[in-house]
SERO-4910 file (N, C-alpha, C, O; in steps of 0.05 Angstrom, whole numbers):
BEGIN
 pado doro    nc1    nc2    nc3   cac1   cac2   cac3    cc1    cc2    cc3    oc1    oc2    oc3
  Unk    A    212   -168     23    187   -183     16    187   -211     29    171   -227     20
  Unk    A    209   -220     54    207   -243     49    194   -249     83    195   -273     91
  Unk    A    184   -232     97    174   -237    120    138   -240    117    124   -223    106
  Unk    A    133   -253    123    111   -257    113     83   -251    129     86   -252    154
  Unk    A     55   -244    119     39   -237    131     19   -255    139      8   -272    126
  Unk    A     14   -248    171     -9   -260    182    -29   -271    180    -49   -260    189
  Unk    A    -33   -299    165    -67   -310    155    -87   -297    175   -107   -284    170
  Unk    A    -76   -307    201   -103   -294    207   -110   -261    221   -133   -257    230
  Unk    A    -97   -247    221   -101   -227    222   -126   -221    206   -128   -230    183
  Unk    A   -152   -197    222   -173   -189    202   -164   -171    180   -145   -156    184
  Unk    A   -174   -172    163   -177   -152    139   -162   -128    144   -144   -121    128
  Unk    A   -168   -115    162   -159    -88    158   -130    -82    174   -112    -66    165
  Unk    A   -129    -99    201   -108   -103    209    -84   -115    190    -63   -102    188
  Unk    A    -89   -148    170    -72   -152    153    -68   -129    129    -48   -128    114
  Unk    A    -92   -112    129    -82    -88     99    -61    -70    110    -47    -60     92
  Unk    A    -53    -61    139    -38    -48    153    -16    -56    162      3    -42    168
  Unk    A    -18    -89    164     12    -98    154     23   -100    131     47   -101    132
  Unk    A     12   -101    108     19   -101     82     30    -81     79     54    -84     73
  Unk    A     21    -54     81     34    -30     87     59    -21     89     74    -11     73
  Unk    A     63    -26    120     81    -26    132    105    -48    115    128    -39    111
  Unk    A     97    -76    105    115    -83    101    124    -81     74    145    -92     66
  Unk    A    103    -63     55    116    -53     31    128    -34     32    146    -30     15
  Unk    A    122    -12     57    132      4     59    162      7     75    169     29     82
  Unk    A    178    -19     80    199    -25     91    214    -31     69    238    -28     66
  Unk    A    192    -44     48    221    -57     20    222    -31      8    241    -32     -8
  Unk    A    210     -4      6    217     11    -13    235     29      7    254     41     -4
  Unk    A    231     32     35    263     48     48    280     35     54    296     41     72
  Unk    A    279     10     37    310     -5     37    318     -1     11    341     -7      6
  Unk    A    298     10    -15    317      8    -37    320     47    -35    332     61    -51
  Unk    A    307     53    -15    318     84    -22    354     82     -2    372     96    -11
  Unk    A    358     71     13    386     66     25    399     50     -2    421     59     -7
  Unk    A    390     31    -19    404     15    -25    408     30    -58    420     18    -76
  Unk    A    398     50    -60    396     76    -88    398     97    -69    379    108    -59
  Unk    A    426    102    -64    422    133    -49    431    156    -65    437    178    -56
  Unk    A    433    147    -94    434    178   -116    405    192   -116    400    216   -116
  Unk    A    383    162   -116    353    185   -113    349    191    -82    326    199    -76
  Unk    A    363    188    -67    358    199    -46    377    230    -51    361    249    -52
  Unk    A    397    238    -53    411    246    -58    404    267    -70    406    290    -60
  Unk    A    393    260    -99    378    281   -116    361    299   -103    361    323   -105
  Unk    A    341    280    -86    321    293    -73    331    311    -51    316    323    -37
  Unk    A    358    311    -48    367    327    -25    378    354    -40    371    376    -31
  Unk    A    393    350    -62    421    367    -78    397    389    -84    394    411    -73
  Unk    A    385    380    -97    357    398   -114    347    424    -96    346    448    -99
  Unk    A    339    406    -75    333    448    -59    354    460    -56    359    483    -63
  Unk    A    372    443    -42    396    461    -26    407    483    -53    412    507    -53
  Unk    A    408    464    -74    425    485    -96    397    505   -105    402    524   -119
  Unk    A    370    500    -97    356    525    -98    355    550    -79    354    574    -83
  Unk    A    357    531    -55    363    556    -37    383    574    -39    381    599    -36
  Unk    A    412    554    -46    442    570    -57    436    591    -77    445    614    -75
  Unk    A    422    586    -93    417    595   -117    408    622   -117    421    640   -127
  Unk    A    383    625   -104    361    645    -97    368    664    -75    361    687    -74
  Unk    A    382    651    -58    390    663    -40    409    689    -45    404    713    -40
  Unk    A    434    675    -57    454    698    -57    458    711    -91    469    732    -98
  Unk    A    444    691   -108    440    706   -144    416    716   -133    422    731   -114
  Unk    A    397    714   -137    375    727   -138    365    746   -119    357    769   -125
  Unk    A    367    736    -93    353    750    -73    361    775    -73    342    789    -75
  Unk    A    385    788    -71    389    819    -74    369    838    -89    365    861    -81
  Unk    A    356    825   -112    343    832   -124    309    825   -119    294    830   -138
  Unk    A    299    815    -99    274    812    -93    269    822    -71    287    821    -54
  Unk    A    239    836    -64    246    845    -41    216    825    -21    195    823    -33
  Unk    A    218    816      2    206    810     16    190    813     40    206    817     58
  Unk    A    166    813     48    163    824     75    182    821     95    198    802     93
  Unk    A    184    836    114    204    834    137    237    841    132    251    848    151
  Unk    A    250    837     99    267    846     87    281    829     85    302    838     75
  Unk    A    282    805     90    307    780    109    291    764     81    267    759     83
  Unk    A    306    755     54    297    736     42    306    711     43    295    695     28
  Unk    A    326    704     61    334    680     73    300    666     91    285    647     85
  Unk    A    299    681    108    275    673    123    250    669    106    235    653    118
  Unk    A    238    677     81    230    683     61    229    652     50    209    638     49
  Unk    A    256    644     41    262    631     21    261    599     30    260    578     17
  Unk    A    262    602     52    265    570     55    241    551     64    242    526     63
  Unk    A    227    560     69    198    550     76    194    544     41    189    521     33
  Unk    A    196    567     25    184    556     -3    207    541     -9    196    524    -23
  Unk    A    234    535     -8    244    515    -17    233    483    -13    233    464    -28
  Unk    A    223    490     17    209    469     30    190    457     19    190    433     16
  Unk    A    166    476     12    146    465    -11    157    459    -41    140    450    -55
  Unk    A    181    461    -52    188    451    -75    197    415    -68    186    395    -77
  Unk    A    219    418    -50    219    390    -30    194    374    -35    195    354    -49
  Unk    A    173    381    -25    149    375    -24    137    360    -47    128    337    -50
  Unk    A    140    391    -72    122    383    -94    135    363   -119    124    348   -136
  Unk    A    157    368   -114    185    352   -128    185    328   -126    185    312   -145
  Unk    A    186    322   -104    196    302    -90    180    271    -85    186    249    -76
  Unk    A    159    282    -96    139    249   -111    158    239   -141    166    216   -146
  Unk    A    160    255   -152    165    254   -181    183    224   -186    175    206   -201
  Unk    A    199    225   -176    212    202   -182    203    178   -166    195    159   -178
  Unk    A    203    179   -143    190    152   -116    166    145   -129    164    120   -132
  Unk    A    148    157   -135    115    153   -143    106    149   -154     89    132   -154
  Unk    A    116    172   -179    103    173   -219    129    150   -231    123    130   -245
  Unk    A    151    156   -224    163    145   -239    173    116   -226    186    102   -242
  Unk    A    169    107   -204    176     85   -186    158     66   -195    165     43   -203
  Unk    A    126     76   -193     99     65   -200    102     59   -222    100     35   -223
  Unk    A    108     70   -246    108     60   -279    126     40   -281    122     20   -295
  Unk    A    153     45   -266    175     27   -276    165     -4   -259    171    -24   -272
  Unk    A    149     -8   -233    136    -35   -226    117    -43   -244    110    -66   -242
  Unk    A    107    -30   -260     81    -31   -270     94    -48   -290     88    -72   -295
  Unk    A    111    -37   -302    123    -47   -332    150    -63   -329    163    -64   -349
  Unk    A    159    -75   -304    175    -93   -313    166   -115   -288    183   -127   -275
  Unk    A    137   -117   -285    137   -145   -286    134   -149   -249    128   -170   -237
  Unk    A    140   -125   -238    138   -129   -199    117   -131   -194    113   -143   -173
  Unk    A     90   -120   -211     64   -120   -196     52   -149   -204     34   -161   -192
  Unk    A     66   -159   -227     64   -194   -219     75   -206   -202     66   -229   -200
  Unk    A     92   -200   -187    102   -213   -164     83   -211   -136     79   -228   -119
  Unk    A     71   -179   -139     58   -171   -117     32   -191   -114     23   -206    -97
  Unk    A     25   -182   -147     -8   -201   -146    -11   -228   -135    -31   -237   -123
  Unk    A     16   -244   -139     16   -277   -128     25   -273   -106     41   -291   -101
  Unk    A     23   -251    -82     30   -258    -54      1   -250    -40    -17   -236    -50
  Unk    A     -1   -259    -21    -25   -252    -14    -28   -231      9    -28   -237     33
  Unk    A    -32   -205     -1    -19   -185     10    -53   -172     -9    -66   -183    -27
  Unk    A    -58   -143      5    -72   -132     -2    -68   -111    -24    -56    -89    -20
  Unk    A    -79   -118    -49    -64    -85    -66    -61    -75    -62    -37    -71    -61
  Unk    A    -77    -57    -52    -83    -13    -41    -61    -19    -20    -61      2     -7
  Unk    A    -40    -39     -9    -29    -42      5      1    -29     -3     19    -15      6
  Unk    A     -9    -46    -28     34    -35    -40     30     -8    -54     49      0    -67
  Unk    A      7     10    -53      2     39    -61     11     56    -34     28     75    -36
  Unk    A     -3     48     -9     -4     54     20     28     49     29     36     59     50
  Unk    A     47     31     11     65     34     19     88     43      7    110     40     18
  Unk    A     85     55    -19    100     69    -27     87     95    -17    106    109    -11
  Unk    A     70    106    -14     66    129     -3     77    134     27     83    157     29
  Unk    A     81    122     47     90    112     72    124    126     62    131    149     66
  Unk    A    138    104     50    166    111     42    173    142     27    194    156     29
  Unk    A    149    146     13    153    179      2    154    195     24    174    209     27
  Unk    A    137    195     41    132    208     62    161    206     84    170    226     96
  Unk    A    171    185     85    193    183    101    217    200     86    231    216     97
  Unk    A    217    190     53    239    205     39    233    240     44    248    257     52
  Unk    A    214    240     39    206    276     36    219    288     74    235    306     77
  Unk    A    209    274     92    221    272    115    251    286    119    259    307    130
  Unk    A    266    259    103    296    264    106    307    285     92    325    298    103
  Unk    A    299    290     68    303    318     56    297    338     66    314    356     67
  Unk    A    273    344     76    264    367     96    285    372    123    285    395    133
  Unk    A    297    356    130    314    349    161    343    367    148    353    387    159
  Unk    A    355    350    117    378    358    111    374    394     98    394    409     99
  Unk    A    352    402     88    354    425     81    346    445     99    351    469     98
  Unk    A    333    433    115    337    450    143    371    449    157    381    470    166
  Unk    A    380    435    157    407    438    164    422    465    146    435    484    153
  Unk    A    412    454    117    426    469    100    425    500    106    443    516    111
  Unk    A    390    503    106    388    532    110    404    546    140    416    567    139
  Unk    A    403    531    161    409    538    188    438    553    185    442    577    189
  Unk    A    462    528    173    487    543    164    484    564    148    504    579    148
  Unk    A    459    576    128    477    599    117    455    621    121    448    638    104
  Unk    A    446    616    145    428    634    165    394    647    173    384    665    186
  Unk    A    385    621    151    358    617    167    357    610    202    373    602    219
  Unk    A    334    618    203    333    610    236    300    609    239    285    623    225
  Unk    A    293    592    258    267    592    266    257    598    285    258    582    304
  Unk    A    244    624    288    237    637    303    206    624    321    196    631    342
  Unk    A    197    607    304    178    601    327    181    583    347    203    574    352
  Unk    A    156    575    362    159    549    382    166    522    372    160    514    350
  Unk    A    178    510    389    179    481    375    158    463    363    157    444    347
  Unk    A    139    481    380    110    469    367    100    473    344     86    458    331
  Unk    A    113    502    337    100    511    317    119    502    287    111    496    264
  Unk    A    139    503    296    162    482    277    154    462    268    157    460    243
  Unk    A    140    438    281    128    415    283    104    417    268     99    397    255
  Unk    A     84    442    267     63    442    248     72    453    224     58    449    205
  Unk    A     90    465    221    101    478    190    101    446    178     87    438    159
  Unk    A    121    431    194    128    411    177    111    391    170    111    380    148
  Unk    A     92    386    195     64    369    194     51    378    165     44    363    146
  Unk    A     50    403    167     33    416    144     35    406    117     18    398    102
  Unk    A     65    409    114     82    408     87     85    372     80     84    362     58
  Unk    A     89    362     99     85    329     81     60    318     90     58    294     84
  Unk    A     40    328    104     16    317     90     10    323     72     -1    307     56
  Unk    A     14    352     63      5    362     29     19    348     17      5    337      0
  Unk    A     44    339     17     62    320      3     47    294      2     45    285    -21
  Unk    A     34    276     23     22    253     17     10    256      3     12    245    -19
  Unk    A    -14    277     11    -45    276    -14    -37    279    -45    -51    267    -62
  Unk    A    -10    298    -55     -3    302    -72     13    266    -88     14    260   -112
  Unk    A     24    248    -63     32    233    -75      9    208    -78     16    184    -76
  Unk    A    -17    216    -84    -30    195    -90    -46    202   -110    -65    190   -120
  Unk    A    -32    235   -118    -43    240   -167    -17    236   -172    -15    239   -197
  Unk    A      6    231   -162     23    221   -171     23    194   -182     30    187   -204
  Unk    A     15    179   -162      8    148   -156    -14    142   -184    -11    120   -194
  Unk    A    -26    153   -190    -51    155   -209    -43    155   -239    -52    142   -258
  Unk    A    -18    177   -239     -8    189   -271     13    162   -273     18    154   -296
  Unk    A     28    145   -249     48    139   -256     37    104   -270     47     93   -290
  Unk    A     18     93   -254      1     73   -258     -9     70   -285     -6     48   -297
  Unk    A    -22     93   -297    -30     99   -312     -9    105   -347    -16    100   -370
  Unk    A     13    115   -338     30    114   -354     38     87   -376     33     64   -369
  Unk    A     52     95   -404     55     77   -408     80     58   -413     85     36   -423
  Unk    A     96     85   -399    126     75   -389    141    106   -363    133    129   -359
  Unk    A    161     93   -354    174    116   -342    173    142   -353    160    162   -347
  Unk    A    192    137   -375    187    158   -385    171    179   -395    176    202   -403
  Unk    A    145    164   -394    121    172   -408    113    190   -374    110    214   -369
  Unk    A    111    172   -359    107    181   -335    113    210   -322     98    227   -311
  Unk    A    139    210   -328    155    232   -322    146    261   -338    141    283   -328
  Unk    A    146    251   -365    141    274   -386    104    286   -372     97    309   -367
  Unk    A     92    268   -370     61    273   -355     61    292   -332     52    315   -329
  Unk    A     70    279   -320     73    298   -289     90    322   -292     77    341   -284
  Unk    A    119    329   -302    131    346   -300    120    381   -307    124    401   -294
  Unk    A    105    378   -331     89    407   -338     69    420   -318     67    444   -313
  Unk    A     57    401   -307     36    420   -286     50    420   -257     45    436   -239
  Unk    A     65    401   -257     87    402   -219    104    424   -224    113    435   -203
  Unk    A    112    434   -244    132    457   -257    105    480   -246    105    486   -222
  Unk    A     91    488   -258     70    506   -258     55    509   -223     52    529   -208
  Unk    A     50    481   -221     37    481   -188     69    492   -170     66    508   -152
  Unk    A     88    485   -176    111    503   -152    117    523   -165    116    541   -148
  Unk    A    123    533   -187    128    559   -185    109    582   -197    116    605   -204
  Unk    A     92    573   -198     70    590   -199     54    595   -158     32    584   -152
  Unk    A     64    607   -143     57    597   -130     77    619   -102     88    637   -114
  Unk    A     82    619    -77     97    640    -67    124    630    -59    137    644    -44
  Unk    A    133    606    -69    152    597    -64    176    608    -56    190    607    -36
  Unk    A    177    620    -83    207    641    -85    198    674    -86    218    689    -82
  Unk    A    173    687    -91    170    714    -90    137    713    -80    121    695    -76
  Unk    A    138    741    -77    116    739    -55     90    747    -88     93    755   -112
  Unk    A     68    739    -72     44    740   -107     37    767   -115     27    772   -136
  Unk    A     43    789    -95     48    814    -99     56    826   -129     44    842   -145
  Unk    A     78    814   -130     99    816   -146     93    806   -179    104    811   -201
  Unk    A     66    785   -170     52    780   -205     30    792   -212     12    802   -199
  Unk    A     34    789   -237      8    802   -254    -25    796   -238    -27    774   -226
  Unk    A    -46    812   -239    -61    810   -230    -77    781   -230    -80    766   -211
  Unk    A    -84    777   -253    -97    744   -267    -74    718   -255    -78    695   -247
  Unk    A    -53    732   -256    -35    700   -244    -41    709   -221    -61    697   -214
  Unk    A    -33    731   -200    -33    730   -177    -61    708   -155    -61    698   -132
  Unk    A    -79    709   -174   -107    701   -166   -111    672   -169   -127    658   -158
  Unk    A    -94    666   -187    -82    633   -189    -66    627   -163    -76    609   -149
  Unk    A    -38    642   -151    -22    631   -136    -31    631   -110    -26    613    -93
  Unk    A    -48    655   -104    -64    662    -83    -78    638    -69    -78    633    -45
  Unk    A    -90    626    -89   -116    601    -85    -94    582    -92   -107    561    -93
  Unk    A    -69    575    -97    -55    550   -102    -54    532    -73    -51    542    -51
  Unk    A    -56    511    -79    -50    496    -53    -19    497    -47     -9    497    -25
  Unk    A    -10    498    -64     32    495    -62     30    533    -41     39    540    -19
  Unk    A     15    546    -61     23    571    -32      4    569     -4     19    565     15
  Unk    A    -21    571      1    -22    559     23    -16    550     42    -26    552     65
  Unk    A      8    534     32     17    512     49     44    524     58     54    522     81
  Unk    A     52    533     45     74    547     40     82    564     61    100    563     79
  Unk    A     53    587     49     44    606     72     42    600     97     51    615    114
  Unk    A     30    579    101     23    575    129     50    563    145     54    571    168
  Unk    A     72    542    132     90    531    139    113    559    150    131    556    167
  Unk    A    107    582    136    134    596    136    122    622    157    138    633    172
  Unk    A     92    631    155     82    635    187     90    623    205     97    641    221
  Unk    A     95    601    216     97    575    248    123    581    237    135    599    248
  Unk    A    136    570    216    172    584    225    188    614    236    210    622    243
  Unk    A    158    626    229    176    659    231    169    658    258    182    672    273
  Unk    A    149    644    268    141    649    286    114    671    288    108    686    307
  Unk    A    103    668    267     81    692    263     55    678    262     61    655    258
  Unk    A     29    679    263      1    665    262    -12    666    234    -22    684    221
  Unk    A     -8    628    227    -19    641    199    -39    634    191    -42    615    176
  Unk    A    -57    650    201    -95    658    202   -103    637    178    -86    619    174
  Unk    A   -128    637    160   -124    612    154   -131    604    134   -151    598    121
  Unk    A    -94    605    132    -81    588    102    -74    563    111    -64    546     95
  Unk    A    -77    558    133    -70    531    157    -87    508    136    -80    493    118
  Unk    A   -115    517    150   -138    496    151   -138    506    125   -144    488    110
  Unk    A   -134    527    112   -151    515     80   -138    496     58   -151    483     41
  Unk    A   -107    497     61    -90    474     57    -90    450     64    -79    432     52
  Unk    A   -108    448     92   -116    421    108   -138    406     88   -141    383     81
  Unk    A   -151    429     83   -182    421     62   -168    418     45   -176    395     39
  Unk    A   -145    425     24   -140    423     -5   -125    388      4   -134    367     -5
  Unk    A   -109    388     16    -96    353     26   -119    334     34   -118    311     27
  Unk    A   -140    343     48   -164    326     46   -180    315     32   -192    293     32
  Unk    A   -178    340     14   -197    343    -21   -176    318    -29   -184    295    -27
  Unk    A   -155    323    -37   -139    305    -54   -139    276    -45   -136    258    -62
  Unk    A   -142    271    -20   -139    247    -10   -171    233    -10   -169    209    -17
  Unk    A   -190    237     -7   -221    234    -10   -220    236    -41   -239    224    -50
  Unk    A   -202    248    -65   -214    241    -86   -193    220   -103   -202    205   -120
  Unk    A   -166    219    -96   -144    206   -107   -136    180    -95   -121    166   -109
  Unk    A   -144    170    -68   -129    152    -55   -150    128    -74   -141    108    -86
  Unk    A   -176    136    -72   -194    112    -84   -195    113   -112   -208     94   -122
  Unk    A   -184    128   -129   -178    128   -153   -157    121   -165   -157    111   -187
  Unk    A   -133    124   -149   -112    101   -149   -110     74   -139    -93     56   -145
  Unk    A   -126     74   -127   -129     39   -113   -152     24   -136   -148      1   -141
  Unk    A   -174     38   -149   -184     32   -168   -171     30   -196   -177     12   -212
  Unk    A   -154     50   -201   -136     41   -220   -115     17   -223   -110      2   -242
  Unk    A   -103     17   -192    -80      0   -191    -97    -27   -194    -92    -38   -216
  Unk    A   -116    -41   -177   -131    -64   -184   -139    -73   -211   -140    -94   -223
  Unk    A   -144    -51   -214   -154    -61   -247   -130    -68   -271   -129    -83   -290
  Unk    A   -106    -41   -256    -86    -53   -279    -74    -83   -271    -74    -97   -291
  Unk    A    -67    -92   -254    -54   -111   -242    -73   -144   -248    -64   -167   -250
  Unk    A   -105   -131   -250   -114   -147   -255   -120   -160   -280   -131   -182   -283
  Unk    A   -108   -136   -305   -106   -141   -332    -88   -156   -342    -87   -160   -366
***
């Protein structure tokens, strides 16, 4: 916080440095806290471990290979997980001890230090996606598509991760402590990933859920991420996941920046 921002820079240019430079103090405290970095890593890999060699014998998947199957939806748990602490619970704990008074007396743009913890989620969600791709590679995923198409799996999966981290940003603001925070968010992020094709295909559920997971944005995205990895075309669960991350961002980014002002300004 201690480099300071441009008087005269215009408005929108200084709100884009604000950004950036909130979004530099929060990936110095994810290096400088690397158990929640950590967490955010341990958590799939021991799902993938998990599902892979307990469970998977017992599920059956298109193409038959539930390794190839399994890790794209590990990917979207990465995803849906992985606000939880940086966002809901990062957001409540500034809220309530006193940082968003520090923020308010710099002259820096609010929606700035929202824009920049979302920035840093996005980078964390990043590094976890990189290490659990490693993970899966050693115990025999492989990606069968183009490099290009690798590149849109992943594109896919943490923009849904941004738009998702700005109802994070909303519940955590809104909270009336961490913990309160946490207990908020955890019941429907539980339900939105595994309700959903993560770990089995929607086949496999009851008719009435199936029609939930079908239309979920967590599968969608999922779907489409683990098409461009197999290397297969995935017709379009692409763009309708593009619309569900759009939806979220056109209705949450201004509803968190309207929240956050108003609390900060209380």
């Amino acid at each position: 916080m201690s480099t300071p921002v441009s008087a005269g820079a215009p408005g929108a240019l200084q709100g884009l440095n604000d950004a950036w430079l909130l979004a530099g103090r929060n990936m110095r405290h994810i290096r400088r806290r690397p158990d929640q970095l950590m967490a955010a890593v341990l958590q799939p890999i021991m799902f993938f471990i998990l599902f892979a060699y307990i469970f998977g014998g017992a599920i059956t998947v298109p193409g038959g290979n539930y390794k190839q199957f399994l890790l794209p939806g590990v990917f979207g748990q990465v995803i849906v997980f992985g606000g939880l602490s940086g966002m809901c619970v990062g957001i409540a704990e500034d809220m309530r001890n006193g940082m968003m008074d520090r923020f308010r007396s710099l002259p820096i743009n609010s929606a700035a230090v929202l824009f920049g913890r979302t920035i840093a989620e996005s980078v964390r969600n990043l590094i976890a996606l990189v290490v659990t791709g490693a993970v899966g590679l050693t115990f025999g995923f492989r990606f069968h598509g183009s490099f290009t198409d690798t590149l849109a799996g992943a594109g896919i999966l943490l923009l849904f991760g941004f738009a998702l981290s700005w109802v994070l940003a909303c519940v955590g603001i809104t909270a009336s402590s961490a913990e309160g925070a946490q207990t908020t968010a955890m019941p429907w992020l539980f339900l939105l990933g595994f309700v959903s094709s993560a770990f089995v295909p929607t086949t496999a559920m009851p008719g009435w859920l199936r029609a939930v997971a079908d239309h979920s944005p967590v599968t969608l995205t999922i779907n489409a991420a683990r098409a461009w990895f197999n290397g297969a075309p995935p017709g379009d669960q692409w763009w309708q996941s593009m619309v569900w991350s759009a939806a979220l961002l056109v209705l949450f980014v201004p509803l968190a920046t309207r929240l956050f002002r108003r609390a900060v300004a209380a």
